[in-house]
N, CA, C and O of each residue as an XYZ file, in Angstrom:
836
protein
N       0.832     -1.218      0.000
C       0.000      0.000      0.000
C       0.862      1.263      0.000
O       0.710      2.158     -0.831
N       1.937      1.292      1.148
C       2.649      2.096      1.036
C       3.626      2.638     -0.283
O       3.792      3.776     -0.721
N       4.126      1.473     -0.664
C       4.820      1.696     -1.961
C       3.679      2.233     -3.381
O       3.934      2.989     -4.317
N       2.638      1.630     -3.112
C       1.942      2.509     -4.382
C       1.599      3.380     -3.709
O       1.289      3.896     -4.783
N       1.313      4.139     -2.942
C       1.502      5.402     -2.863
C       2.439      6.242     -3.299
O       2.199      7.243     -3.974
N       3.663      5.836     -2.896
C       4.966      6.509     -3.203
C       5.177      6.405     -4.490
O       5.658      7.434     -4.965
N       4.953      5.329     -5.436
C       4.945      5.374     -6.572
C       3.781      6.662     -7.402
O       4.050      7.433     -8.323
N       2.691      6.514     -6.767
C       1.631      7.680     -7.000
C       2.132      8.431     -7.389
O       2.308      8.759     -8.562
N       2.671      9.119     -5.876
C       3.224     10.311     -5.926
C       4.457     10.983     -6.469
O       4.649     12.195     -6.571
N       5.255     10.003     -6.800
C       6.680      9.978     -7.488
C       6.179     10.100     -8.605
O       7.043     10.563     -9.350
N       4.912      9.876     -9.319
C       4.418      9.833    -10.840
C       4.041     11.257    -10.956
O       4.380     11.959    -11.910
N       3.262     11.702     -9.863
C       2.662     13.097    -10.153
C       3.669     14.280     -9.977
O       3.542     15.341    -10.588
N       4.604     14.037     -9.159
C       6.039     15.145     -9.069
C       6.308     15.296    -10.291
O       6.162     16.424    -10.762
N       6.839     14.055    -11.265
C       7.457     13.756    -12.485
C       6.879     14.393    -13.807
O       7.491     14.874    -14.761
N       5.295     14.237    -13.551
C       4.751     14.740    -14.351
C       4.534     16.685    -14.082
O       4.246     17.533    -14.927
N       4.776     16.837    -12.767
C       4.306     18.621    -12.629
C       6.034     19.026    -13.072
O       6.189     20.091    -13.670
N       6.705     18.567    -12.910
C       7.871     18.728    -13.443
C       8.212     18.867    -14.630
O       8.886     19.731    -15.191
N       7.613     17.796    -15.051
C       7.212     17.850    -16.701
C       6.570     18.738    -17.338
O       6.993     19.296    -18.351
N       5.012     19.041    -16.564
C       4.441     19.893    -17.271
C       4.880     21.573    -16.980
O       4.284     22.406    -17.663
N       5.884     22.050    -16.003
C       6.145     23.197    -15.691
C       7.817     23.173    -16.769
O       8.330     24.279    -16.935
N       8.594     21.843    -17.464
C       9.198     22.254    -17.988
C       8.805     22.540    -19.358
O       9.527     23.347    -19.944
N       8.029     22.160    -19.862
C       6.714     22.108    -21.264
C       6.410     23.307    -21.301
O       6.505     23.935    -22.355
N       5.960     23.905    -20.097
C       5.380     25.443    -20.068
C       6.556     26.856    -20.341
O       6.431     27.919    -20.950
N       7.759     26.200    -19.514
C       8.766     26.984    -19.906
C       9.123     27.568    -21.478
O       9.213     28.654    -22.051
N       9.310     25.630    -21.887
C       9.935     25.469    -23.370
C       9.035     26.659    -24.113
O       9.446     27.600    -24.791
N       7.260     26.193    -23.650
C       6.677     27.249    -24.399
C       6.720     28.657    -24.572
O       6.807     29.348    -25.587
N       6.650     28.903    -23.500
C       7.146     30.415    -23.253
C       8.142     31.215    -24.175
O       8.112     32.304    -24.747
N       9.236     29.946    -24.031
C      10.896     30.544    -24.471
C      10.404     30.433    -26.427
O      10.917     31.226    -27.215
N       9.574     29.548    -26.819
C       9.389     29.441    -28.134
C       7.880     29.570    -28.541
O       7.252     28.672    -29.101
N       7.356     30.845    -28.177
C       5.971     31.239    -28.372
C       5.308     31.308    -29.404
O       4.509     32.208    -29.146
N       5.025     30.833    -30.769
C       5.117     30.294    -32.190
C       4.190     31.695    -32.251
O       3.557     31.795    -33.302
N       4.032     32.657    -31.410
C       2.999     33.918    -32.113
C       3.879     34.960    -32.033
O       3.481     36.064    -32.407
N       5.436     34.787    -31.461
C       6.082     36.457    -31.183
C       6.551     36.972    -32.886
O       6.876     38.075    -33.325
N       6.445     35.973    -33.375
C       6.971     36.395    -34.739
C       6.029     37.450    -34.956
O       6.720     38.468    -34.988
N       4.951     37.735    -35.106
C       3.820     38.518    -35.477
C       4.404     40.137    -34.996
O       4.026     41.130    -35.618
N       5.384     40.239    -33.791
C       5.869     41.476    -34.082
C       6.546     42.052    -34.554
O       6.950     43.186    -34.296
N       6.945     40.912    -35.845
C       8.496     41.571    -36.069
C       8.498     42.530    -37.082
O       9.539     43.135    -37.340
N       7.278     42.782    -37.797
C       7.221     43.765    -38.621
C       7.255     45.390    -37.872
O       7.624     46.358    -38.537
N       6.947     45.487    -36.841
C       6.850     46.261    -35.809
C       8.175     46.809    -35.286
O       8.702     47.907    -35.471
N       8.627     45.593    -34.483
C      10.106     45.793    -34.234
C      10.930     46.522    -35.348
O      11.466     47.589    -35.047
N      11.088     45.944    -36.807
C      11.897     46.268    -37.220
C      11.813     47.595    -37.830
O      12.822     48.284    -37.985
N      10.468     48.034    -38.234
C       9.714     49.334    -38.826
C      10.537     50.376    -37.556
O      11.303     51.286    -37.872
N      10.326     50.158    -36.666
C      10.102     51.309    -35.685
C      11.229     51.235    -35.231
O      11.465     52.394    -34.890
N      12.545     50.317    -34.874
C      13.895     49.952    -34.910
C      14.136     50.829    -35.921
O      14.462     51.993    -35.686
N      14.026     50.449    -36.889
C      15.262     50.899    -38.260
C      14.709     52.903    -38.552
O      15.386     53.659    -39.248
N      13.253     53.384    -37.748
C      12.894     54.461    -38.152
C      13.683     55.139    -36.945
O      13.869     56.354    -37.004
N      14.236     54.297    -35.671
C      14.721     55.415    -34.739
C      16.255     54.719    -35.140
O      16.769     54.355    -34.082
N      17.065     54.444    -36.198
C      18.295     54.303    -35.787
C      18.705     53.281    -34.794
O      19.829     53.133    -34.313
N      17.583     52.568    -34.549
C      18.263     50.872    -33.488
C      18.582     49.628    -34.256
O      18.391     49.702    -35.470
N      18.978     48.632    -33.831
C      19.343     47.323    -34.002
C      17.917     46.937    -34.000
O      17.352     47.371    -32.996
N      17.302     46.401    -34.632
C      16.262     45.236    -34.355
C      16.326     44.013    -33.729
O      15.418     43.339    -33.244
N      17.566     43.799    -33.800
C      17.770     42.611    -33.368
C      18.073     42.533    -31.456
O      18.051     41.529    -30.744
N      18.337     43.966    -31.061
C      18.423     44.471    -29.768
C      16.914     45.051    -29.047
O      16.562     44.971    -27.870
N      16.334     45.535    -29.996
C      14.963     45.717    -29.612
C      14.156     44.459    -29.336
O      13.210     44.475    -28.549
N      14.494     43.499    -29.914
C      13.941     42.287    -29.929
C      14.046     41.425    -28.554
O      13.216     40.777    -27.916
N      15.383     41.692    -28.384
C      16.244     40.813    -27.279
C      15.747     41.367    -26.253
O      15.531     40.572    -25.339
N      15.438     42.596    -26.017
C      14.724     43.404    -24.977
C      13.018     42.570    -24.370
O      12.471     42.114    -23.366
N      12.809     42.818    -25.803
C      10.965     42.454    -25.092
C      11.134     40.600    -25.179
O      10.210     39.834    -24.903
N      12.073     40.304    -25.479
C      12.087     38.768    -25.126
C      12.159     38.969    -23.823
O      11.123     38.781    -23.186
N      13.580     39.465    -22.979
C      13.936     39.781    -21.808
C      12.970     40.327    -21.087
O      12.894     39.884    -19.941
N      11.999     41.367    -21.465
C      10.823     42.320    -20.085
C       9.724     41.149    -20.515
O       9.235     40.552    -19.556
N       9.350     40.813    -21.614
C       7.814     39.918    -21.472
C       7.524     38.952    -22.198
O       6.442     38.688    -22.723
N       8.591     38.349    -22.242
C       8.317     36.853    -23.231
C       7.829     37.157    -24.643
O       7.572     36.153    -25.306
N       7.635     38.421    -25.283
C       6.549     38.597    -26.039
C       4.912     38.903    -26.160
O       4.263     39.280    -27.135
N       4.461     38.573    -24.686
C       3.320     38.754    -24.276
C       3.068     40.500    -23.805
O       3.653     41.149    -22.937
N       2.127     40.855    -24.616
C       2.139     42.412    -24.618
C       1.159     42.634    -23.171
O       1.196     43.743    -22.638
N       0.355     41.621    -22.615
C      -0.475     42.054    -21.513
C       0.598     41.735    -20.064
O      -0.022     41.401    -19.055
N       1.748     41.803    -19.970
C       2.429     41.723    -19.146
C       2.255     42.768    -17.976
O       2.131     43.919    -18.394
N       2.228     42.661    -16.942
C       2.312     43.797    -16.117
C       3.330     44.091    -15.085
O       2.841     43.308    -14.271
N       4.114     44.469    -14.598
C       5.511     44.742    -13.842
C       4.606     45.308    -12.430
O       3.548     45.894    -12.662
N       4.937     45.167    -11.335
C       4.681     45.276    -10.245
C       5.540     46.048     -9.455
O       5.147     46.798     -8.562
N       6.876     45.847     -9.818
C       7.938     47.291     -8.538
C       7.506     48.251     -8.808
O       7.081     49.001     -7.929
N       7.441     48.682    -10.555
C       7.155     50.424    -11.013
C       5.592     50.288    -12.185
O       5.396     51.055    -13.128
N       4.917     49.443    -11.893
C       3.635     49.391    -12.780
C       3.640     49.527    -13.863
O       2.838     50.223    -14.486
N       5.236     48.409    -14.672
C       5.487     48.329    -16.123
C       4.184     47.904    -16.610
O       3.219     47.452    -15.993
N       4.378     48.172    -17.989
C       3.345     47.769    -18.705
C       3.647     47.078    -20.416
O       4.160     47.698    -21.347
N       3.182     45.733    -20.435
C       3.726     45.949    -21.814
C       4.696     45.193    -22.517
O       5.388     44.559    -21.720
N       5.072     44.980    -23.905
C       5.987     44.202    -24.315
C       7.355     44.514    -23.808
O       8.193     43.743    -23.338
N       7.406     45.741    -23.990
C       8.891     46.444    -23.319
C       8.888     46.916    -21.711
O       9.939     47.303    -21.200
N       7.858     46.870    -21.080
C       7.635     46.884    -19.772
C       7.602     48.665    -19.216
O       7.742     49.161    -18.098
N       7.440     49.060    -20.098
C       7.481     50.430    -20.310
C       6.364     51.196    -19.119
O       5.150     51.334    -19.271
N       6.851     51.448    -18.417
C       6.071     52.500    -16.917
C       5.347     53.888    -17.270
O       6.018     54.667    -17.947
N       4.154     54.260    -16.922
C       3.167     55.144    -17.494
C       4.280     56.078    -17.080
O       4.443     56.842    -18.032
N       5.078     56.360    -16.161
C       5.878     57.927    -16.495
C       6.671     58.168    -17.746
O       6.908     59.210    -18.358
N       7.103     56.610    -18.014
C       8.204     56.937    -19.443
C       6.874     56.889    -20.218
O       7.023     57.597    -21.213
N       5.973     56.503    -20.197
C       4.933     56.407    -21.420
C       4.405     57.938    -21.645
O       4.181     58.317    -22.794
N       4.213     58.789    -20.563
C       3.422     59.908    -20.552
C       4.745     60.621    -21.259
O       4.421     61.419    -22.138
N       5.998     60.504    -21.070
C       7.521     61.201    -21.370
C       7.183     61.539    -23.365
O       7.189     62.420    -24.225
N       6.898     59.895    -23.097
C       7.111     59.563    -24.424
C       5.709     60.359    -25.696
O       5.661     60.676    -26.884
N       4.754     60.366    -24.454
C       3.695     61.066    -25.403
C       3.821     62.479    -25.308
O       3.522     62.936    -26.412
N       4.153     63.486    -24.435
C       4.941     64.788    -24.702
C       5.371     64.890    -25.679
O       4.962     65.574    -26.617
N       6.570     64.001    -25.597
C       7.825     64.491    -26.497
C       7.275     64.422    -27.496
O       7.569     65.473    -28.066
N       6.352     63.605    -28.410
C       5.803     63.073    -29.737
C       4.798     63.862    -29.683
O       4.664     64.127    -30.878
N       3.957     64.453    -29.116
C       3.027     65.291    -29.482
C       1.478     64.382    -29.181
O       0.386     64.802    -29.563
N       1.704     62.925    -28.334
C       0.411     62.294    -28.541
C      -0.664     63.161    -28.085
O      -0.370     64.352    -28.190
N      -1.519     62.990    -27.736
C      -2.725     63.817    -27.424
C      -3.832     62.455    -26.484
O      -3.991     61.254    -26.702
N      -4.190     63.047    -25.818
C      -5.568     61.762    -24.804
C      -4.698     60.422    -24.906
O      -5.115     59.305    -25.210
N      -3.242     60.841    -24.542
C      -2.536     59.586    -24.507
C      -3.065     58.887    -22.443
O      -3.143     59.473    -21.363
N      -3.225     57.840    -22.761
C      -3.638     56.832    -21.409
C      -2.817     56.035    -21.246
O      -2.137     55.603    -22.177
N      -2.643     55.520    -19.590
C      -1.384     54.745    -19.320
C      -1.959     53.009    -20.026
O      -1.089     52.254    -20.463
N      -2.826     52.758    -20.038
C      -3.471     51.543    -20.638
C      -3.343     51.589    -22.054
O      -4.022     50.799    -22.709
N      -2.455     52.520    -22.732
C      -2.550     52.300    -24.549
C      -1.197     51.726    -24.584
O      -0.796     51.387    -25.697
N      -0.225     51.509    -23.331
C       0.706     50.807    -23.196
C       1.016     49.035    -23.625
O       1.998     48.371    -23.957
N      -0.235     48.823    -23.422
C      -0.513     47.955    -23.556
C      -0.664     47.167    -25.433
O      -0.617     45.979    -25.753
N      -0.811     48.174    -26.152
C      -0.852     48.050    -27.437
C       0.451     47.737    -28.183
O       1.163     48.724    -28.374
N       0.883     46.629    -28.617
C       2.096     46.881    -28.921
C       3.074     47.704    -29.954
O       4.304     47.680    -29.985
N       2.302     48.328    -30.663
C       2.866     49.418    -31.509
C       3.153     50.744    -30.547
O       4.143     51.449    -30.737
N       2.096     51.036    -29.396
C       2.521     51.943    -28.859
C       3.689     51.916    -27.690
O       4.272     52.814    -27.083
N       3.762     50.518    -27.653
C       4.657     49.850    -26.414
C       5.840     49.999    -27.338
O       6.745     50.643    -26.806
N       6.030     49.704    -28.234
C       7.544     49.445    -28.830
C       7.815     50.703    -29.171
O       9.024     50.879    -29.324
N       7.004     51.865    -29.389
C       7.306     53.076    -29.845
C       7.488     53.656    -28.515
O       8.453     54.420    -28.547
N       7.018     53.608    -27.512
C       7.403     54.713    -26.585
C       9.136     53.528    -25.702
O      10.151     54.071    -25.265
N       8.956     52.400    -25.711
C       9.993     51.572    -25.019
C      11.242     52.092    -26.196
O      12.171     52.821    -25.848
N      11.100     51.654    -27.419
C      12.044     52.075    -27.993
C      12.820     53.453    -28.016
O      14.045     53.381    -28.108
N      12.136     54.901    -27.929
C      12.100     56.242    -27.739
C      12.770     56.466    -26.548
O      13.447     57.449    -26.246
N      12.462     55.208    -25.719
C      13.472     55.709    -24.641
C      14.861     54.883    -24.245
O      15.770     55.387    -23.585
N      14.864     53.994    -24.585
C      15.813     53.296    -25.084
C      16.891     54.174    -25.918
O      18.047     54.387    -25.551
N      16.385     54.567    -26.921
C      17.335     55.323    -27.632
C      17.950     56.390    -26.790
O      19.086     56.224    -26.345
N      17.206     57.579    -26.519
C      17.366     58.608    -25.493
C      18.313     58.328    -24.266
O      18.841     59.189    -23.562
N      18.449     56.711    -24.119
C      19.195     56.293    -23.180
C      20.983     56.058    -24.136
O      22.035     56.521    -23.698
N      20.880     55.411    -25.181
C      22.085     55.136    -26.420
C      22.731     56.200    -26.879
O      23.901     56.063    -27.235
N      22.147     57.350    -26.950
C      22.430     58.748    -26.870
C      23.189     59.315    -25.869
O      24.244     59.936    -25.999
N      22.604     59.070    -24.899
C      23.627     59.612    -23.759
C      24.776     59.049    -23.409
O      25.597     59.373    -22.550
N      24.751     58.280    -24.071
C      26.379     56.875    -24.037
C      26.956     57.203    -24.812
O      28.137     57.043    -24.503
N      26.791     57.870    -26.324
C      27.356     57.673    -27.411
C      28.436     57.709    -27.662
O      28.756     57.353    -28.796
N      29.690     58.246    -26.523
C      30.846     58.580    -26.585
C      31.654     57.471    -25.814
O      32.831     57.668    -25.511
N      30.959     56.230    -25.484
C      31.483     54.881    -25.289
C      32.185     54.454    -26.202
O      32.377     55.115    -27.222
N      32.763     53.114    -25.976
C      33.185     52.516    -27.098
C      31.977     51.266    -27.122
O      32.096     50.285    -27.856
N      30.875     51.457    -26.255
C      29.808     50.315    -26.973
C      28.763     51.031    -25.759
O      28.985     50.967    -24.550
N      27.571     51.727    -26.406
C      26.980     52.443    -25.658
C      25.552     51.573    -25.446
O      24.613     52.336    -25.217
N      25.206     50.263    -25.468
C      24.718     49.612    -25.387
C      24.606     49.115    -24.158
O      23.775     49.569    -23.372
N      25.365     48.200    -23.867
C      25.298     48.123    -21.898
C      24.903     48.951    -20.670
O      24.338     48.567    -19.646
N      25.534     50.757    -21.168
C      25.094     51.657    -20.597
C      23.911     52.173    -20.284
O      23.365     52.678    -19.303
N      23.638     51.878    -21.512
C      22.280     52.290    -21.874
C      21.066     51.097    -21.133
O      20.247     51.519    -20.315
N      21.096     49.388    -21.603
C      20.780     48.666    -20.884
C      20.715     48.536    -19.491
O      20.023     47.655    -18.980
N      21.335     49.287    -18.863
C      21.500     49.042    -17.450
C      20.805     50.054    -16.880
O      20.247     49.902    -15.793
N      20.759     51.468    -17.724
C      19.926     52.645    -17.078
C      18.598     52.377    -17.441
O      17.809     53.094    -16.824
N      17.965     51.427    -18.394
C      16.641     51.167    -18.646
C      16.094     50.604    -17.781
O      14.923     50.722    -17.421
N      17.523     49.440    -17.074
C      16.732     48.148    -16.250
C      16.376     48.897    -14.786
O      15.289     48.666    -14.257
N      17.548     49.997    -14.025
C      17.737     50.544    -13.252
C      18.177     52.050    -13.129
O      18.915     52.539    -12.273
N      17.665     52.558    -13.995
C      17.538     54.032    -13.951
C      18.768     54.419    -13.979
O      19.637     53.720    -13.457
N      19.129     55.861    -14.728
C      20.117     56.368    -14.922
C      21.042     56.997    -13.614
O      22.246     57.249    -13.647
N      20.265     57.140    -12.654
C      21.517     57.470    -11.388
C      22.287     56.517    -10.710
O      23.292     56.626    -10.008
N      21.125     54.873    -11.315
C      22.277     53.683    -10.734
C      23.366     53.660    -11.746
O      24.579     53.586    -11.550
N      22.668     53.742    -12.938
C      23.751     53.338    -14.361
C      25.381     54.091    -13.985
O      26.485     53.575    -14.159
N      25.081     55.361    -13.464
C      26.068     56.681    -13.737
C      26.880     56.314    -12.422
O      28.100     56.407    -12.557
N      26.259     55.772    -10.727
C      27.154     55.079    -10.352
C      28.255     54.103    -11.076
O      29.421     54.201    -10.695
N      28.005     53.397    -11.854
C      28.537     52.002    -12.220
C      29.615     52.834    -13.348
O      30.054     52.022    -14.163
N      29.957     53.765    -13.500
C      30.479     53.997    -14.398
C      32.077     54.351    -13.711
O      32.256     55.203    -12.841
N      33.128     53.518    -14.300
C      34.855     53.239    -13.952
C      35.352     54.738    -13.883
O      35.558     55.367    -14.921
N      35.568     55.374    -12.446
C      36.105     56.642    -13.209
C      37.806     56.639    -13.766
O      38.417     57.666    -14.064
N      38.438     55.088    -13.827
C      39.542     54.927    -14.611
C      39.186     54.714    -16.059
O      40.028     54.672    -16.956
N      37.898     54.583    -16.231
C      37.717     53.969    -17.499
C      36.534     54.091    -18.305
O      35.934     53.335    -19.068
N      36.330     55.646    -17.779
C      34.948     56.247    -17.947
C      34.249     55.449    -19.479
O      33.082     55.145    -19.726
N      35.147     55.335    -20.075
C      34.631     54.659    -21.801
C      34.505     53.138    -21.881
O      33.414     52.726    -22.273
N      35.080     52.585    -21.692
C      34.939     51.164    -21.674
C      33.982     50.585    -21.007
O      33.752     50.745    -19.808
N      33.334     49.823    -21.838
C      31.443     49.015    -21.293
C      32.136     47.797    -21.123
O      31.208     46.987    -21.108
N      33.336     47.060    -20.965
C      33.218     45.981    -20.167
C      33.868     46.476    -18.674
O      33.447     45.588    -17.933
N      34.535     47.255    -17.959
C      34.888     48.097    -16.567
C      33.407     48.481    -16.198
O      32.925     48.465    -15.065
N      32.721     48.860    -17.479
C      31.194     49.513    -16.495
C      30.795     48.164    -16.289
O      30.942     47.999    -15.078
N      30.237     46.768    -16.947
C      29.538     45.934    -16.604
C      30.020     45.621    -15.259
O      29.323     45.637    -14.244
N      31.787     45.216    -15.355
C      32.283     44.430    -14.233
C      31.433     45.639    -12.881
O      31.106     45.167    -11.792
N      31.290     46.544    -13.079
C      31.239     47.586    -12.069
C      29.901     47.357    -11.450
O      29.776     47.363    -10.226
N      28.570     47.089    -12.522
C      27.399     46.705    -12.113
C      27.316     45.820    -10.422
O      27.622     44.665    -10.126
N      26.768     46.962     -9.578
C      26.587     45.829     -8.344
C      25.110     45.435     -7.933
O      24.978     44.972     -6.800
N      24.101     45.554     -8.645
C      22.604     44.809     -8.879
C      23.427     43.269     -9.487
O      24.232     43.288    -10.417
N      23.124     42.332     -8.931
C      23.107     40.996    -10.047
C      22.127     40.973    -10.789
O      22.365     40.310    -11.798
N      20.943     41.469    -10.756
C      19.700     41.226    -11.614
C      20.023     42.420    -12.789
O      19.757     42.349    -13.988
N      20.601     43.401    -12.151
C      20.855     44.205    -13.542
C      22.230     43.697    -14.423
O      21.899     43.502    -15.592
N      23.021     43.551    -14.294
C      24.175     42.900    -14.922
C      23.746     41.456    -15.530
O      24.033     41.397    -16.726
N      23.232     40.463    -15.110
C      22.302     39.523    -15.917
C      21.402     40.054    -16.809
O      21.017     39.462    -17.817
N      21.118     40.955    -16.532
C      19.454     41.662    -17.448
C      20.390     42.461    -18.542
O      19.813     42.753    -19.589
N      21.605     42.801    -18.432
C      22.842     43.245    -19.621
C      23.156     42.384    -20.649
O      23.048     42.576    -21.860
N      23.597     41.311    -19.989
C      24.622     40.238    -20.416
C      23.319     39.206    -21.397
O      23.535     38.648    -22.473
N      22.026     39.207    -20.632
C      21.398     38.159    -21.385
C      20.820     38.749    -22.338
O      20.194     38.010    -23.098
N      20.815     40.279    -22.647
C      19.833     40.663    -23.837
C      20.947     40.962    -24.759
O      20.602     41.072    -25.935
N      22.183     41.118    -24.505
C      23.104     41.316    -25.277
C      23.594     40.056    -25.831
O      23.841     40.298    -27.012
N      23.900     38.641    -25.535
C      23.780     37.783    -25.615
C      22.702     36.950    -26.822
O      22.910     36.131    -27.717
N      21.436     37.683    -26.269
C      20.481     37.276    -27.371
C      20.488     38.044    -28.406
O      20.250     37.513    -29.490
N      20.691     39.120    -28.368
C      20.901     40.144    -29.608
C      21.550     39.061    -30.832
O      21.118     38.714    -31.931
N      22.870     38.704    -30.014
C      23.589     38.085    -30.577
C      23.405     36.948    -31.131
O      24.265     36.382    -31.806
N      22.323     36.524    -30.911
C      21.643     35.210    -31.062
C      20.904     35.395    -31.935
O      21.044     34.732    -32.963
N      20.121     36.119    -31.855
C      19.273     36.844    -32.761
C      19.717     37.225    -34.524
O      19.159     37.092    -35.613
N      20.565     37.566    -34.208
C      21.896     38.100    -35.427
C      22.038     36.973    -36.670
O      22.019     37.045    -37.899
N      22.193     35.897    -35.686
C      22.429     34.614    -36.442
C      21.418     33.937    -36.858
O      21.385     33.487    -38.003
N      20.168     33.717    -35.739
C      18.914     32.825    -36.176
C      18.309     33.456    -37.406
O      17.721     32.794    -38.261
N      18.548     35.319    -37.483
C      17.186     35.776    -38.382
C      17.787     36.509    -39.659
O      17.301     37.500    -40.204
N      19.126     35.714    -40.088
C      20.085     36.266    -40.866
C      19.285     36.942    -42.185
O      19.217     38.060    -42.696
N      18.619     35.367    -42.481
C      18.097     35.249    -43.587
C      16.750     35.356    -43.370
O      16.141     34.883    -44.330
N      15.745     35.942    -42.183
C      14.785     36.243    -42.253
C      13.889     37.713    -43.166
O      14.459     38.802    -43.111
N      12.788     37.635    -43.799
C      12.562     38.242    -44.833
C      12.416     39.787    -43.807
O      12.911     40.827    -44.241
N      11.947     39.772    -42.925
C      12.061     41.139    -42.139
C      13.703     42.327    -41.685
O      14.054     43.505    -41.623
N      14.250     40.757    -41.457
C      15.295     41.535    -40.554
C      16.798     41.738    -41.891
O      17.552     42.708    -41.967
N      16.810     40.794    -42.551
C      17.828     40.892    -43.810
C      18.217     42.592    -44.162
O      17.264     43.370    -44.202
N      19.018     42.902    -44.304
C      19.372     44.389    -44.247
C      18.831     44.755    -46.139
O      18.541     45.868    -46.577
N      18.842     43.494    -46.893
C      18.901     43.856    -47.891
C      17.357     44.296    -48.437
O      17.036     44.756    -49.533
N      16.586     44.003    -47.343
C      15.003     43.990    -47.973
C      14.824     45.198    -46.601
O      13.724     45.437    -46.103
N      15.500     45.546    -46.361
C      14.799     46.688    -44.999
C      14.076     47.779    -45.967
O      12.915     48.154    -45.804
N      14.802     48.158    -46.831
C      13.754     49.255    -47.440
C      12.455     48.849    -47.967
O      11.516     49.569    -48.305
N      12.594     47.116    -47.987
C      11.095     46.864    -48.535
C      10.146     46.759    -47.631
O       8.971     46.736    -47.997
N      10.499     46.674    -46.253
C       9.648     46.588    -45.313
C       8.500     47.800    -44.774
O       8.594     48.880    -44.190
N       7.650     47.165    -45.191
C       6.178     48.703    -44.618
C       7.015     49.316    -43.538
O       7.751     48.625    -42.834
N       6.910     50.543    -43.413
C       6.473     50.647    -42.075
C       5.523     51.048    -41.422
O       4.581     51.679    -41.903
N       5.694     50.612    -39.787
C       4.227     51.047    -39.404
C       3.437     52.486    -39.681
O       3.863     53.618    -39.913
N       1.951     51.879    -39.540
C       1.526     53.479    -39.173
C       2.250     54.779    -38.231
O       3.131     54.496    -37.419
N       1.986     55.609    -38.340
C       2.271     56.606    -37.907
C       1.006     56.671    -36.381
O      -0.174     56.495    -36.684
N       1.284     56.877    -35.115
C       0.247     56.810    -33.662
C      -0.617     57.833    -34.517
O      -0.069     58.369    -35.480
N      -1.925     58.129    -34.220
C      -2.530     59.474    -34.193
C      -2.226     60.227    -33.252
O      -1.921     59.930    -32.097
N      -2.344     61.681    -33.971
C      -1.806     62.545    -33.133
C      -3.471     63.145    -32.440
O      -3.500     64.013    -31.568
């Protein structure tokens, strides 16, 4: 009696194990994120980004799932984008009856996440890879970023990473940069991201103003 029990229960561990690593796999290979990539790359290549870094991003804040919601700062979104950078972002652009819930849309999510993203690549630009910098002030705001910065080595983004003392932010560096890189290779020959068809690619609408 005892042993089929234990067997029972040794079956049902095996299987929640199973089914929570199934759920992962899914997650990590969501057969619908493709659907943004016309998005990504439109609105990437119209602000001067990598697509392939914009990408690595909303893999990193939301699996791809645009109804995501962040809980420390009430992200919102594919890019996890917080109604203050969202409201930033509708100023600066001129939106009009912009709402913290249109965050949620992913054209407006990748346009205001991206907008600030950049605004962040900008202020690096005099790195020798203003990418990390920039990554790290997105994950943790620019007064942690500007701590972390070597004053032997004010330029160099591998002295700033080593410098990172969040572990969650220095992982949240290393793995979207990483996938970028990953990215680079899987979507060489994809009809979106190919440099040679970028001019053929729509781009998106324009938000209403």
């Amino acid at each position: 009696m005892l042993r089929r029990i234990f067997l029972t229960v040794l079956t049902l561990l095996f299987l929640a194990v199973a089914g929570w690593t199934g759920y992962e796999y899914w997650l990590e290979h969501l057969p619908h994120e493709s659907v943004y990539d016309p998005l990504i790359v439109s609105i990437s290549r119209a602000s001067g980004l990598d697509p392939f870094l914009i990408r690595a991003l909303i893999w990193r804040e939301s699996k791809f799932n645009p109804l995501t919601h962040g809980t420390a700062a009430d992200e919102h979104g594919l890019m996890q984008v917080t109604p203050e950078v969202g409201q930033m972002w509708a100023k600066a652009n001129k939106i009009e009856n912009f709402k913290d819930d249109d965050l949620y849309d992913p054209e407006t999510n990748i346009r205001a996440g991206t907008w600030y993203l950049d605004r962040a690549l900008k202020r690096w630009n005099q790195t020798d890879d203003p990418v990390p910098f920039a990554l790290a002030e997105y994950n943790a705001g620019r007064t942690n970023a500007l701590k972390w910065v070597d004053p032997l080595a004010p330029l160099n983004h591998l002295a700033f990473i080593d410098r990172i003392t969040y572990p969650s932010t220095r992982l949240y560096v290393e793995k979207i940069m990483a996938k970028r890189d990953e990215y680079r290779t899987e979507f060489a020959n994809n009809r979106y991201y190919k440099d040679e068809t970028a001019s053929e690619t729509p781009a998106a609408p324009a938000p209403q103003q």
